[in-house]
Residue frames as qw, qx, qy, qz and C-alpha x, y, z in Angstrom:
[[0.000, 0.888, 0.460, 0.000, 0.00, 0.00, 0.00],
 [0.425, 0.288, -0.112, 0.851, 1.45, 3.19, -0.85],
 [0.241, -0.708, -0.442, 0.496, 0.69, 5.28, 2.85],
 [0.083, -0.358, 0.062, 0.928, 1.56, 8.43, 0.99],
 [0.164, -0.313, -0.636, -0.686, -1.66, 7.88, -1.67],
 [0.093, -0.547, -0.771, 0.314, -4.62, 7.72, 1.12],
 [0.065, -0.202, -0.281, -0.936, -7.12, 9.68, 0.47],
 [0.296, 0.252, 0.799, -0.459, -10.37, 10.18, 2.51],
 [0.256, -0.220, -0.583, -0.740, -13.95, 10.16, -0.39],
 [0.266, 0.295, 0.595, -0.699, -17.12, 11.32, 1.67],
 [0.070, -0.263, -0.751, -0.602, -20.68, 10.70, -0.61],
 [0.235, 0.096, 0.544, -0.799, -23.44, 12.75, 0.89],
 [0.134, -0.430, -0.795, -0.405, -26.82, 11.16, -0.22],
 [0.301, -0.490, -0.147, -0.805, -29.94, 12.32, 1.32],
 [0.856, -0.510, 0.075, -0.039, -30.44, 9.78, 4.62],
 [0.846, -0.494, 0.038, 0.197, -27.38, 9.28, 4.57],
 [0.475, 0.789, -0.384, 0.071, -23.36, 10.20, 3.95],
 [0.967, -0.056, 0.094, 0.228, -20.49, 7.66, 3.46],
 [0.058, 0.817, -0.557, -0.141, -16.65, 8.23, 3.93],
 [0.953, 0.133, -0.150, 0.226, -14.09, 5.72, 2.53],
 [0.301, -0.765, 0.454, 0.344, -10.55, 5.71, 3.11],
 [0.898, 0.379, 0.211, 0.068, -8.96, 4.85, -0.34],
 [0.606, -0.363, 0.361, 0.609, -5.35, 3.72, -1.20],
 [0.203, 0.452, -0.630, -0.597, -3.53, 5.25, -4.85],
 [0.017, -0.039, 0.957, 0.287, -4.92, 1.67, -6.16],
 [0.549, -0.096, -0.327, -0.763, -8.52, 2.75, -5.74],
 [0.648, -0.359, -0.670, 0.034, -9.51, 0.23, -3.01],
 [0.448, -0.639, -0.019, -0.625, -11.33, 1.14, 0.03],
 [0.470, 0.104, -0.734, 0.479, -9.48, 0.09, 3.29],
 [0.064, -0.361, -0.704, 0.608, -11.59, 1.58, 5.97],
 [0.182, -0.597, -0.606, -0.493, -15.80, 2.57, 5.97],
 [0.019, 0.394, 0.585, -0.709, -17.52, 4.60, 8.49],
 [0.065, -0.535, -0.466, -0.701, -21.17, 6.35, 7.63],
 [0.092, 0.417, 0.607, -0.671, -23.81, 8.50, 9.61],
 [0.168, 0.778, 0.605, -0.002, -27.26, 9.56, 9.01],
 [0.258, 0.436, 0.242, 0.827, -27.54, 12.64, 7.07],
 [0.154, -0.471, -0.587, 0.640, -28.38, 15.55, 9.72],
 [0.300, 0.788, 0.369, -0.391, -31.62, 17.20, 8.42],
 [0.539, 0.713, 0.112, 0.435, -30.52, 20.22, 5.39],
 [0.318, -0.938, 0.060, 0.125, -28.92, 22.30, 8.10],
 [0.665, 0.614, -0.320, 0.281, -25.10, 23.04, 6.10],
 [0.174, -0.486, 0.769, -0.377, -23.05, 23.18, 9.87],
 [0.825, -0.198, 0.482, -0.217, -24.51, 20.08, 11.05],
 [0.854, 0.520, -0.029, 0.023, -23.90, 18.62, 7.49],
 [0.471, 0.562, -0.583, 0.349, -19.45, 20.03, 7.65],
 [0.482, -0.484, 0.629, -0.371, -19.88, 18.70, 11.88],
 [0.888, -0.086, 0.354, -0.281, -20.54, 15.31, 10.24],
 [0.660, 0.676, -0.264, 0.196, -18.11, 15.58, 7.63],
 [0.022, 0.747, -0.581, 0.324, -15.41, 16.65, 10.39],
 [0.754, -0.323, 0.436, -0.369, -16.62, 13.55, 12.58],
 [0.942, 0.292, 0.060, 0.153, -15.76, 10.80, 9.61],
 [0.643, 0.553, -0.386, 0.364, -12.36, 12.09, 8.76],
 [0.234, -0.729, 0.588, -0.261, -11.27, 12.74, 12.20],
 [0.937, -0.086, 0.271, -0.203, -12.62, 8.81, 12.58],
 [0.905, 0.331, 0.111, 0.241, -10.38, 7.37, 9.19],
 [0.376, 0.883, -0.142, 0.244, -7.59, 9.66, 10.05],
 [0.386, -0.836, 0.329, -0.210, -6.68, 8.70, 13.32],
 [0.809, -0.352, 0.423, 0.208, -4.58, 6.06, 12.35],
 [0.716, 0.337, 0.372, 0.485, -3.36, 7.30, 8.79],
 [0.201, -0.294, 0.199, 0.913, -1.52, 10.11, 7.22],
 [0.380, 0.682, 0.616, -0.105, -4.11, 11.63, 4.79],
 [0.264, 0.210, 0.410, 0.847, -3.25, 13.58, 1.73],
 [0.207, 0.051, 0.142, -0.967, -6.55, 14.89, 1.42],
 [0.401, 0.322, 0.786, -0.343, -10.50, 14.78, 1.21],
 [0.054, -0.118, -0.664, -0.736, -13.13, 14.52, -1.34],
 [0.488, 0.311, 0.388, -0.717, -16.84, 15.87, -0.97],
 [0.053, -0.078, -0.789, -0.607, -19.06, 14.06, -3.41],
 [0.311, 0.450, 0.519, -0.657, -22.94, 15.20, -3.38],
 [0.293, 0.647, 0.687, 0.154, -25.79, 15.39, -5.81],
 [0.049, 0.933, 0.249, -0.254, -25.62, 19.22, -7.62],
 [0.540, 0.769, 0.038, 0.338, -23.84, 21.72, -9.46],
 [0.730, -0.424, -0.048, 0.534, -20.18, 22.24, -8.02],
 [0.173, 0.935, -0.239, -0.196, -18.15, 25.71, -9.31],
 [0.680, 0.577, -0.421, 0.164, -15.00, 24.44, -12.21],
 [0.080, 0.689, -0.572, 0.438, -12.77, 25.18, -9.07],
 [0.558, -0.220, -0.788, 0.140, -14.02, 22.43, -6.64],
 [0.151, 0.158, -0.594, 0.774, -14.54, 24.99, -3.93],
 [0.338, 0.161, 0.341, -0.863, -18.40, 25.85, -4.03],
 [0.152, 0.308, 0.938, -0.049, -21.42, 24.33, -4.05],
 [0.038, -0.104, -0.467, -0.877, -23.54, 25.98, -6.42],
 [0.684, -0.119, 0.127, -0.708, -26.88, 24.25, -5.83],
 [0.111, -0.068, 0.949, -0.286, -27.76, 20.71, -3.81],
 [0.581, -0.244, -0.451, -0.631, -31.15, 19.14, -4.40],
 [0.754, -0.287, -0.570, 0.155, -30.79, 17.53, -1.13],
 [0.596, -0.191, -0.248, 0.740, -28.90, 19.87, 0.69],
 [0.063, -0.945, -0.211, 0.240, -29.54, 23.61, 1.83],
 [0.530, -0.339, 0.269, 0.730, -26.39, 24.54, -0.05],
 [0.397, 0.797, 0.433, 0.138, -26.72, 27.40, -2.10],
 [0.198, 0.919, -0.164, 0.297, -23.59, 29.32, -3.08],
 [0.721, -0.672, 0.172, -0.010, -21.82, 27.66, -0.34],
 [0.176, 0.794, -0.561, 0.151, -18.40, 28.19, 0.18],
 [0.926, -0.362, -0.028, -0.103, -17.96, 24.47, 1.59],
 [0.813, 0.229, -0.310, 0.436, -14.41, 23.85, 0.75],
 [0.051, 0.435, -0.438, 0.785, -12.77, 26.99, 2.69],
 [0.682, -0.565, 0.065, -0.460, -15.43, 26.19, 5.45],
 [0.946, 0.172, -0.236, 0.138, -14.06, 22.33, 5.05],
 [0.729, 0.249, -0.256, 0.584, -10.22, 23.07, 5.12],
 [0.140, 0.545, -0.511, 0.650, -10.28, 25.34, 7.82],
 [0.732, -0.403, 0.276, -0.475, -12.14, 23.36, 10.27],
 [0.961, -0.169, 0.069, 0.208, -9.95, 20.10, 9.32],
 [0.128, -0.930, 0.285, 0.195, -6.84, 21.70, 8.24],
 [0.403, -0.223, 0.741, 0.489, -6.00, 19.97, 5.14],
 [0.145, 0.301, -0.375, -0.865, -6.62, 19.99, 1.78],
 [0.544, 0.450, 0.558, -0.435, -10.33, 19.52, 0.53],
 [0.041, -0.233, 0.676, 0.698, -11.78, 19.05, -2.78],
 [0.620, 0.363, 0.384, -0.580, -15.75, 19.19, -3.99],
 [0.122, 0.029, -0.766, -0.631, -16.91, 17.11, -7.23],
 [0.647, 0.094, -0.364, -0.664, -20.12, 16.18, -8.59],
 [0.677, -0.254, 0.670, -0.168, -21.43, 12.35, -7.32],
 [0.910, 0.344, 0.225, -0.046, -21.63, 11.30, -10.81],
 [0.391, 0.804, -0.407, 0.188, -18.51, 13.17, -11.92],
 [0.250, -0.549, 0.785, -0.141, -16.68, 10.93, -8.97],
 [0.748, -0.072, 0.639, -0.164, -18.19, 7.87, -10.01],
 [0.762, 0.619, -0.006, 0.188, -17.28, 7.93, -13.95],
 [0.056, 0.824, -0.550, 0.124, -13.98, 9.11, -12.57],
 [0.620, -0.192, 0.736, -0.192, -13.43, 5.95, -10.26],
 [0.874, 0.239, 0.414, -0.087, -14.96, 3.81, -12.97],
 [0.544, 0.759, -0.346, 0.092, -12.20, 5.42, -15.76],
 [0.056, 0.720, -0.661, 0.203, -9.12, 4.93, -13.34],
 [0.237, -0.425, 0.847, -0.216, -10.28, 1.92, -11.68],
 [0.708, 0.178, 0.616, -0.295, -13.32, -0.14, -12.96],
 [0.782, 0.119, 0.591, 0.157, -14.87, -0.99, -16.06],
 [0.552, 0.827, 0.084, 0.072, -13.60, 2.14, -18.05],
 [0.591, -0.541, 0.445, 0.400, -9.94, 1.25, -17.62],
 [0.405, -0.042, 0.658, 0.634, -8.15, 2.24, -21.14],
 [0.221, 0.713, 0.555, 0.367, -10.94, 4.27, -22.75],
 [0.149, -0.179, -0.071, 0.970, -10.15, 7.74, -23.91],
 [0.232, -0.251, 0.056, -0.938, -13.25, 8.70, -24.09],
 [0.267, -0.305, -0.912, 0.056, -15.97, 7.02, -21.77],
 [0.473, -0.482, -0.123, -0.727, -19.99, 8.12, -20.66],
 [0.207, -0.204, -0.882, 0.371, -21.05, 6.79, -17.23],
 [0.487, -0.421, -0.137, -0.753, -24.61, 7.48, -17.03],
 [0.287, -0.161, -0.830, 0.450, -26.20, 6.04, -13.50],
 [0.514, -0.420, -0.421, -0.619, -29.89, 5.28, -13.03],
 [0.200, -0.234, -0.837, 0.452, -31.33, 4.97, -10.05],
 [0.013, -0.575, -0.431, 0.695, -34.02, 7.72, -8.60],
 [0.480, 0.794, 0.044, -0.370, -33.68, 9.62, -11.51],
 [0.852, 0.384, 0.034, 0.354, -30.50, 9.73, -14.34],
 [0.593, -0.712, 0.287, 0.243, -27.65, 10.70, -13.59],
 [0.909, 0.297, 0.246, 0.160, -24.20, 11.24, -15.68],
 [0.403, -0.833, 0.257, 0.277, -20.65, 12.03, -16.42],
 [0.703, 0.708, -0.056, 0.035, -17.94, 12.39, -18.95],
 [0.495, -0.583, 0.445, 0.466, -13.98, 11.64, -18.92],
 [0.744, 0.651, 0.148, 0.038, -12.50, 12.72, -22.41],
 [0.554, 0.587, -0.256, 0.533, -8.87, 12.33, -22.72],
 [0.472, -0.033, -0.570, 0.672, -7.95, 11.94, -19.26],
 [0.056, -0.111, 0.143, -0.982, -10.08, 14.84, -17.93],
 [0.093, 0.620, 0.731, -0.271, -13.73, 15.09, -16.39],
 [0.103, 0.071, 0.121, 0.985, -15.44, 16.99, -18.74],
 [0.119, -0.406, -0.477, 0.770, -17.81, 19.34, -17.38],
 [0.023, 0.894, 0.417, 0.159, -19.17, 22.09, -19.53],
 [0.302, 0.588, -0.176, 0.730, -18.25, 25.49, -19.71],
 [0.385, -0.603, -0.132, -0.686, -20.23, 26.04, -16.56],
 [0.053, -0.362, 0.832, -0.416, -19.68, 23.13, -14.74],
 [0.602, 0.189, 0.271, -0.726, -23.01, 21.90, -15.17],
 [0.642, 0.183, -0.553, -0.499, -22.88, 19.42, -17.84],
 [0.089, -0.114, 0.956, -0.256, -23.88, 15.47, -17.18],
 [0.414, 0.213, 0.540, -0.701, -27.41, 16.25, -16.91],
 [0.213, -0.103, -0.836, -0.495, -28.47, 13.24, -19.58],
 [0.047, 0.388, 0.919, -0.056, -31.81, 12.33, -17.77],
 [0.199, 0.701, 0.310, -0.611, -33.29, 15.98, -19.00],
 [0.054, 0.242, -0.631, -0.735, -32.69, 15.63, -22.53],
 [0.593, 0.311, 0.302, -0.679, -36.42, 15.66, -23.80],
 [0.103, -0.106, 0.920, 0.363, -37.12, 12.03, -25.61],
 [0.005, -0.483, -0.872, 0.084, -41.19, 12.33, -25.68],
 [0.083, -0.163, -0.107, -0.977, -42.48, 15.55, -26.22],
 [0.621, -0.228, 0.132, -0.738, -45.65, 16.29, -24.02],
 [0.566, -0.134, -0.783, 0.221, -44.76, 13.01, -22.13],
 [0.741, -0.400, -0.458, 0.284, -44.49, 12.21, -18.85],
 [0.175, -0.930, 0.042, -0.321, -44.11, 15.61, -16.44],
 [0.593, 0.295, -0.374, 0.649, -40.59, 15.69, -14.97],
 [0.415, -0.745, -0.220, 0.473, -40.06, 17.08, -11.24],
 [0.281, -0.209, 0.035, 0.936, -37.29, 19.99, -13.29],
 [0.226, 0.579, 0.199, -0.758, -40.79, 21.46, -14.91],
 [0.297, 0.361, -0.633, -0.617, -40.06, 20.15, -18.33],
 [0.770, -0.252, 0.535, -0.239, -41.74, 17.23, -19.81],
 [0.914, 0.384, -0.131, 0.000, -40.66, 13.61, -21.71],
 [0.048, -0.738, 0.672, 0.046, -37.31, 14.05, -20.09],
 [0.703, 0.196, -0.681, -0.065, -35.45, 10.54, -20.24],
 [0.273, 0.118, -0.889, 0.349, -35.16, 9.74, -17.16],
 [0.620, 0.104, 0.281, -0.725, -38.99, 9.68, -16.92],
 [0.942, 0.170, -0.075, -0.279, -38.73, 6.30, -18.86],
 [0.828, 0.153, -0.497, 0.210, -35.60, 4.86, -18.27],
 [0.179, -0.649, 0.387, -0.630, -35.15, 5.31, -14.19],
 [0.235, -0.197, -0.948, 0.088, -35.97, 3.00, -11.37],
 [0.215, 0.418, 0.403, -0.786, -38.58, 5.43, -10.55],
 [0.621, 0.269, -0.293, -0.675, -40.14, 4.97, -13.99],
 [0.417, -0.010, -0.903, -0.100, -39.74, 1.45, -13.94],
 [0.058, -0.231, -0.728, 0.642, -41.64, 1.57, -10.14],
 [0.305, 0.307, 0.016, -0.901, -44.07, 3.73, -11.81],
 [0.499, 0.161, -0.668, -0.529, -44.67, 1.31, -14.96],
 [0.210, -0.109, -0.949, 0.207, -45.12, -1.61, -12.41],
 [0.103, 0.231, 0.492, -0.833, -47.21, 0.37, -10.15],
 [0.556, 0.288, -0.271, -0.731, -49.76, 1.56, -13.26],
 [0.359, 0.199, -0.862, -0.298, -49.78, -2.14, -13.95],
 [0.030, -0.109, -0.806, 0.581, -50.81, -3.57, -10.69],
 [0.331, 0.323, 0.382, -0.800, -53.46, -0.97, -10.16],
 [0.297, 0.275, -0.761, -0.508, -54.36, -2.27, -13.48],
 [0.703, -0.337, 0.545, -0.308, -55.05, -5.45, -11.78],
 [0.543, 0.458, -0.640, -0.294, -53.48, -7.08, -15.08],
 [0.999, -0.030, 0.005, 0.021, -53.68, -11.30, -14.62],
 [0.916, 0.211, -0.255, 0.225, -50.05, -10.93, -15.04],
 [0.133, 0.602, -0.367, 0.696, -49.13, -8.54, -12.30],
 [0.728, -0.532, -0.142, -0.409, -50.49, -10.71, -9.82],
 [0.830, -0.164, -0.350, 0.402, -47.50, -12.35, -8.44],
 [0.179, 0.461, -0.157, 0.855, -46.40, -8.64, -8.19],
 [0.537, -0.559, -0.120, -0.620, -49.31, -7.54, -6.19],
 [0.861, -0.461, -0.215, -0.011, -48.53, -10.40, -3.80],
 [0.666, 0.188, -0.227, 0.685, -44.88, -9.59, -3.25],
 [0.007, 0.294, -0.115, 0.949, -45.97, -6.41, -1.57],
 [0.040, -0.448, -0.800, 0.398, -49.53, -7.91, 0.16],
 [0.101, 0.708, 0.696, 0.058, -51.63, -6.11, -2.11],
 [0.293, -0.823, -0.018, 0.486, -50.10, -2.76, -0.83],
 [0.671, 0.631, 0.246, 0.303, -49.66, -1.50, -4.67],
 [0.119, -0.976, 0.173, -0.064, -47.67, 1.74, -3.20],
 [0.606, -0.581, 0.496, 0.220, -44.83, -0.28, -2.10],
 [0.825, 0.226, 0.335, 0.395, -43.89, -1.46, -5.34],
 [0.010, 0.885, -0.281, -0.371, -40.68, 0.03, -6.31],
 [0.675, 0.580, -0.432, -0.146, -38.38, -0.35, -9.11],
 [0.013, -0.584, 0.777, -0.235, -36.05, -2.07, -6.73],
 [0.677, 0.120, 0.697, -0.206, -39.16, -5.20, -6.00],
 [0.829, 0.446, 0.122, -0.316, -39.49, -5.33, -9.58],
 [0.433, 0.645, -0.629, 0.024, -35.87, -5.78, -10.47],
 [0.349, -0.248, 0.856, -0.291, -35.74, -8.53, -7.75],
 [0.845, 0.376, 0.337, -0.176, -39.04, -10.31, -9.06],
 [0.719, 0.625, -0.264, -0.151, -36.97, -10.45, -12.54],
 [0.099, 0.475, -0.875, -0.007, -33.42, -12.06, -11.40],
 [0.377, -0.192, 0.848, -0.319, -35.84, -14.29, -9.87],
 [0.183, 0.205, 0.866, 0.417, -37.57, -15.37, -13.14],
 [0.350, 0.535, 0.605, -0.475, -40.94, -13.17, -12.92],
 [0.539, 0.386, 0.531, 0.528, -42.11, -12.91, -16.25],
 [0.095, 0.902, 0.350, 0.234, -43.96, -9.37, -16.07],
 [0.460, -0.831, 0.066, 0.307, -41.27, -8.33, -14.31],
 [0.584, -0.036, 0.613, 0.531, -38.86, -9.15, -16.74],
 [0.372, 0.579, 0.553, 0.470, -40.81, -7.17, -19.53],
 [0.153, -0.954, -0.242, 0.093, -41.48, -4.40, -17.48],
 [0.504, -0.537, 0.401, 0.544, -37.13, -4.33, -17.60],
 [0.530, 0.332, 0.568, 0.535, -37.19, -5.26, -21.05],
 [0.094, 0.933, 0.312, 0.154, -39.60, -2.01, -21.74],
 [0.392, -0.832, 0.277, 0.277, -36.70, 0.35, -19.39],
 [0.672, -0.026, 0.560, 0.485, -34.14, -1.28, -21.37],
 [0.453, 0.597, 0.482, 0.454, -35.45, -0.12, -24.87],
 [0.180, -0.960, -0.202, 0.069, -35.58, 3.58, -23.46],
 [0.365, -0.752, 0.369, 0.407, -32.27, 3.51, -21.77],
 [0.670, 0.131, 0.493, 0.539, -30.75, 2.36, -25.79],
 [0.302, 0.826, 0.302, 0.368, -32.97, 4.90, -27.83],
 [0.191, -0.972, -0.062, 0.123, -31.57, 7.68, -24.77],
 [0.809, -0.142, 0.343, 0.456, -27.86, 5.87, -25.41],
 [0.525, 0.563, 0.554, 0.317, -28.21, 6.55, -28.99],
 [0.112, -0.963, -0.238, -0.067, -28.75, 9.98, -28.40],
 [0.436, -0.823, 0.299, 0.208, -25.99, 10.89, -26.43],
 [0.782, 0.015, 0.444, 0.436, -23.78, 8.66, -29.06],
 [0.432, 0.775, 0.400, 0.228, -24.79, 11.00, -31.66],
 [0.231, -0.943, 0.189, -0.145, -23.74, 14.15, -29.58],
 [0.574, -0.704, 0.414, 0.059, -20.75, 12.64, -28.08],
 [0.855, 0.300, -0.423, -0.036, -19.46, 9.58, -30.09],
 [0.409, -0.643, 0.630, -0.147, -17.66, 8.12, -26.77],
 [0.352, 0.395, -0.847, -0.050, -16.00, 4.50, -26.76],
 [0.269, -0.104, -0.906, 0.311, -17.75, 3.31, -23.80],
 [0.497, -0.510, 0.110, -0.694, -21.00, 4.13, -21.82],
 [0.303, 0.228, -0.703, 0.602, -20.75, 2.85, -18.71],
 [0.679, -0.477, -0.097, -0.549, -24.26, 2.22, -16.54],
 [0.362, 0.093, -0.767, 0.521, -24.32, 2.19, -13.05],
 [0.437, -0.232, -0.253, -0.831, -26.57, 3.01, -10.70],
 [0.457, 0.062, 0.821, -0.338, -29.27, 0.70, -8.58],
 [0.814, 0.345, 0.201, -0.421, -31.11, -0.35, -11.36],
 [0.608, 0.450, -0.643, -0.115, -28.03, -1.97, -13.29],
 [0.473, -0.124, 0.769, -0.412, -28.42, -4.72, -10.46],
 [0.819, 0.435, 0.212, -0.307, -30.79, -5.97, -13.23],
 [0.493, -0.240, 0.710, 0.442, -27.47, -7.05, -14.90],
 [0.194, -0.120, 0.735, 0.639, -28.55, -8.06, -18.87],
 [0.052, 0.645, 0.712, -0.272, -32.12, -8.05, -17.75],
 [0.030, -0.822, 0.033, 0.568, -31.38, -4.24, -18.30],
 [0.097, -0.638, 0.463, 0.607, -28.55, -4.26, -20.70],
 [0.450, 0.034, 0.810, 0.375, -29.27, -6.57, -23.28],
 [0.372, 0.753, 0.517, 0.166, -32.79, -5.13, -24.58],
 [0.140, 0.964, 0.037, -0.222, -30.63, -1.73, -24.63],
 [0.116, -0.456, 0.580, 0.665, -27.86, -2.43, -26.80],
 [0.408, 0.369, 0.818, 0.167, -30.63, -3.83, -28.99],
 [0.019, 0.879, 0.352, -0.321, -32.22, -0.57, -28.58],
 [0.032, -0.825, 0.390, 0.407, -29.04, 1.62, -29.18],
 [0.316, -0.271, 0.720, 0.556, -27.91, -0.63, -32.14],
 [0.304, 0.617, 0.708, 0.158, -31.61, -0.21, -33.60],
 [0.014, 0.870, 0.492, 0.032, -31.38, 3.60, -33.10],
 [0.436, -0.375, 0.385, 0.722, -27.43, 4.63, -33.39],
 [0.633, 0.743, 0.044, -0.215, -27.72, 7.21, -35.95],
 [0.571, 0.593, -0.511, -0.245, -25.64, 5.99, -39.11],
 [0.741, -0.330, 0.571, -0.125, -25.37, 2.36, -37.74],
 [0.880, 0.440, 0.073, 0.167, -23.76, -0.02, -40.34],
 [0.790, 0.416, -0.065, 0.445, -21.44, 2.29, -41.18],
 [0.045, -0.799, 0.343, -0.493, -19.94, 3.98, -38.47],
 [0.341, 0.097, -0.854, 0.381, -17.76, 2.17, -34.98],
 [0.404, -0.625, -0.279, -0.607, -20.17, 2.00, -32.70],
 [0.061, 0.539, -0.722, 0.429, -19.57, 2.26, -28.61],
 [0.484, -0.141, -0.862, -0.051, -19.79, -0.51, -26.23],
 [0.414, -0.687, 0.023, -0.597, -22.02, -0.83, -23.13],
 [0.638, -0.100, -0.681, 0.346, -21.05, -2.49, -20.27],
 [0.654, -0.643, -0.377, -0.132, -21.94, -2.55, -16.62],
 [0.173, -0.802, 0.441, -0.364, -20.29, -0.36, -13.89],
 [0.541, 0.116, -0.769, 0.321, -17.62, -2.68, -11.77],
 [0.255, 0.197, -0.675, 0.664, -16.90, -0.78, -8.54],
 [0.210, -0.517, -0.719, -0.414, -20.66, -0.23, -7.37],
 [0.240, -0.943, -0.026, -0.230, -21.85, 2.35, -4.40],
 [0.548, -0.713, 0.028, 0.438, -18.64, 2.77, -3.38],
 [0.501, 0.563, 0.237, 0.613, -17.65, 4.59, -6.95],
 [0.008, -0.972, -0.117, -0.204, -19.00, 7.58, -5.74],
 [0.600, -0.784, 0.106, 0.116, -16.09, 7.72, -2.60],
 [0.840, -0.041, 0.279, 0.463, -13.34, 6.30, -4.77],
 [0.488, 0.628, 0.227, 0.563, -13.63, 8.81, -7.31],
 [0.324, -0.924, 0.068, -0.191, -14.09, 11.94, -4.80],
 [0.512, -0.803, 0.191, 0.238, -11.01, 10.74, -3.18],
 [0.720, 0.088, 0.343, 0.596, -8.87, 10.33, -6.05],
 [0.251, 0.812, 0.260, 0.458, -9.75, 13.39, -7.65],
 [0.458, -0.888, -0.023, -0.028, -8.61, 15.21, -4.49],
 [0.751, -0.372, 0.236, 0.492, -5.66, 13.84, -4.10],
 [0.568, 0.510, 0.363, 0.535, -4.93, 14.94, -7.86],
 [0.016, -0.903, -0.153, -0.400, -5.96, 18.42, -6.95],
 [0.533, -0.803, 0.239, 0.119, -3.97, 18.55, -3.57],
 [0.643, -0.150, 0.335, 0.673, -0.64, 17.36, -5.89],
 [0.431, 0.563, 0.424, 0.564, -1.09, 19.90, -8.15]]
């Protein structure tokens, strides 16, 4: 283990925020979490200060990574806006580095988990690679030529608002048809849900998996019902699938990367997922025949991308 790589990667979710300690080699040697404390931003850097003092007190530490859900400033220092978090404009890093007194570093959670998945998982060797990552909603990041790119703003990533349906499906950002109104585990939870209430003959094993209690079905019971052979469950993936290819597609067009990269809690659905969407994105790749076309392939390092990347990226920034 090189002791002079250690890095601490903090992920702040909404119930909850995770710190790793991770070596230069991108493996995670010591965990510690706590319950996210309400939106209040001091309680939020007192729980931050509580983990690293925890994973520091027996290692040297280079430095830390913040990863969070929201729009970070080019510089790592400020938190622009948090959809989870009361952070608005917030100066977190200087708050950060003078209450631990070392060197801090803010990123995007998706921008640390397509980082992690370039340096250490399954986009190892691709100069350019997408990591899009479904869960709640969509989610996504870009490394092009060694570099997280960003946008001019800092702002880019934001694949699950790119408008595949016109006067679709109504989107929490105000818009609607976004993609990640059909290829989420919240749409998938949704499709199931419509189904049920339905009382379709073939959503009945569903219905029982939950005691009737049609609310509870989330994308996360329906991707279980499918590893485990359910048939409607299984289509209902198949349907998500075809979405997440056509949204693929898309982004191929715009980008032409080597790899996309899906992660996420809904790739848990393994081929279940991926299979009907490279079907999708090789039915709907514009100039297909005659052009290379990129590959898809399942995230490696799974929820503990976010922390890896955040603390690699730091480190970078604190050598530099």
């Amino acid at each position: 283990m090189r002791r002079r790589g250690l890095a601490i990667g903090i992920d702040i979710g909404g119930t909850k925020v995770a710190a790793g300690l991770v070596d230069g080699d991108g493996r995670v040697i010591a965990e510690a979490r706590r319950s996210t404390p309400g939106q209040d931003p001091r309680k939020v850097e007192a729980v931050i200060v509580d983990l690293v003092r925890e994973l520091s007190a027996r290692h040297h530490v280079w430095s830390v990574g913040i990863g969070a859900a929201g729009w970070m400033d080019l510089a790592g220092s400020t938190v622009l806006f948090s959809p989870h978090l009361a952070w608005r404009n917030e100066p977190l890093r200087e708050n950060l580095e003078r209450l631990l007194r070392r060197r801090v570093h803010l990123v995007n959670d998706a921008d640390g988990a397509a980082w992690a998945e370039w340096r250490f998982g399954a986009g190892i060797g691709q100069s350019r690679m997408v990591c899009v990552t479904l869960g709640t909603g969509i989610g996504g990041a870009m490394v092009m030529d060694g570099r997280l790119e960003r946008g001019r703003f800092g702002v880019a990533g934001e694949f699950g608002h790119q408008i595949i349906m016109p006067s679709g499906q109504r989107c929490e950002c105000g818009n609607r048809g976004c993609w990640e109104q059909y290829a989420s585990g919240n749409a998938l939870g949704r499709e199931a849900r419509e189904l049920a209430a339905a009382n379709s003959p073939v959503a009945q094993e569903l219905i029982r998996a939950v005691d009737g209690d049609i609310g509870a079905i989330t994308g996360a019971v329906v991707t279980k019902m499918a590893l485990d052979g359910d048939q409607a469950c299984i289509e209902l993936l198949e349907e998500v699938g075809q979405w997440l290819g056509l949204g693929l597609a898309n982004l191929a067009a715009a980008l032409d990367p080597g790899m996309f990269v899906i992660g996420g809690g809904l790739s848990a659905a393994g081929d279940l997922l991926l299979e009907p969407a490279r079907r999708s994105f090789a039915r709907n790749l514009t100039g297909r025949g005659f052009r290379p076309a990129a590959q898809l392939e399942l995230a490696a390092l799974g929820p503990a991308a976010g922390m890896i990347g955040a603390a690699d990226l730091s480190r970078i920034a604190a050598r530099r």
